[in-house]
C-alpha positions in Angstrom: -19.2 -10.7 8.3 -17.9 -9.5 4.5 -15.8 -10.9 2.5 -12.7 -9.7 1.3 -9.4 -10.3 -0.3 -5.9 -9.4 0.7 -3.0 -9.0 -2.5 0.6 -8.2 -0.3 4.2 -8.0 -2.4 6.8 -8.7 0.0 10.6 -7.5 -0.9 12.6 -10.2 -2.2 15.8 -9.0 -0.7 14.3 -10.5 3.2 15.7 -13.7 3.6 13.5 -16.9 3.1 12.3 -17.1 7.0 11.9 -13.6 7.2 9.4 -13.9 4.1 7.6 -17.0 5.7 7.5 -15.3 9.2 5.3 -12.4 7.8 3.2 -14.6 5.6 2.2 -16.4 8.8 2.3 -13.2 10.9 -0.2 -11.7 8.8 -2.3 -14.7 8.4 -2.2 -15.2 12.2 -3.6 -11.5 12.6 -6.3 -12.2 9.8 -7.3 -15.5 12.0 -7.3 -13.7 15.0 -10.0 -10.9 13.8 -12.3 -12.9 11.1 -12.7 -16.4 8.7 -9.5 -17.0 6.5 -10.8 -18.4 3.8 -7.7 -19.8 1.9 -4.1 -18.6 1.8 -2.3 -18.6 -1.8 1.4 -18.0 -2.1 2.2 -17.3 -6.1 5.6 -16.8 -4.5 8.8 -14.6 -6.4 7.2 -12.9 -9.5 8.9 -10.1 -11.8 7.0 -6.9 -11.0 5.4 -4.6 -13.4 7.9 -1.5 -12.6 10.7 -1.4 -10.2 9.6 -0.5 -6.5 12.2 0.9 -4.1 15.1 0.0 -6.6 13.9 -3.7 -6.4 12.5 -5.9 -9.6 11.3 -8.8 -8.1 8.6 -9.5 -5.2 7.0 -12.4 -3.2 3.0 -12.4 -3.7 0.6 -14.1 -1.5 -2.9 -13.5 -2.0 -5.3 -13.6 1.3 -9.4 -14.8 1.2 -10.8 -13.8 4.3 -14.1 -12.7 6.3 -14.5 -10.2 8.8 -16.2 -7.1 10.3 -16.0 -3.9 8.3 -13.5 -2.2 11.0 -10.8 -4.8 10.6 -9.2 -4.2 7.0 -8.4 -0.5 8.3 -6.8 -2.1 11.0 -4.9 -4.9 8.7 -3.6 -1.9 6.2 -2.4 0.4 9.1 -0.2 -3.0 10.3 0.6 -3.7 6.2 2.2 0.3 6.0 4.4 0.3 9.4 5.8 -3.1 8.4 9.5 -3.4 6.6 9.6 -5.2 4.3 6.0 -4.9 2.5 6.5 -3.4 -1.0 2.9 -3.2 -1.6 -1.1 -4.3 -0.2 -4.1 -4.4 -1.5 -7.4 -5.1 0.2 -10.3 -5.3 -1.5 -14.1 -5.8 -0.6 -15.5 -8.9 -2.5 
């Protein structure tokens, strides 16, 4: 088991449950393969340069551990789904 940790920027323009539903779908999926360590939403925060016409985006930052096949796994999910502006996954 590694550590790593998980930075996702989720488009503002969802709705509020639709926000909350992939927070907790992606932290269910990170359960389900490994250790989550702790879960911190930083919530709506100006980003740096606009993204897909859009200023603002939701942050939550993921501590987790798991086996070295699962973040490829966790990024493939984090590119097909609407709504995620932007992932990060990085080995501790």
């Amino acid at each position: 088991m590694q550590k790593y940790e998980s930075m996702i920027v989720i488009s503002t323009k969802q709705e509020e449950d639709v926000i909350k539903g992939l927070v907790e779908k992606f932290k269910s999926l990170i359960e389900e393969n490994g250790t989550l360590v702790s879960v911190d939403e930083w919530g709506k925060k100006r980003l740096a340069y606009p993204i897909n016409d859009e200023n603002d985006g939701y942050y939550v930052l993921y501590n987790y551990e798991c086996n070295a096949d699962f973040p490829a796994e966790l990024d493939r999910v984090l590119r097909i789904t609407d709504g995620v502006l932007r992932s990060l996954i990085i080995k501790k």
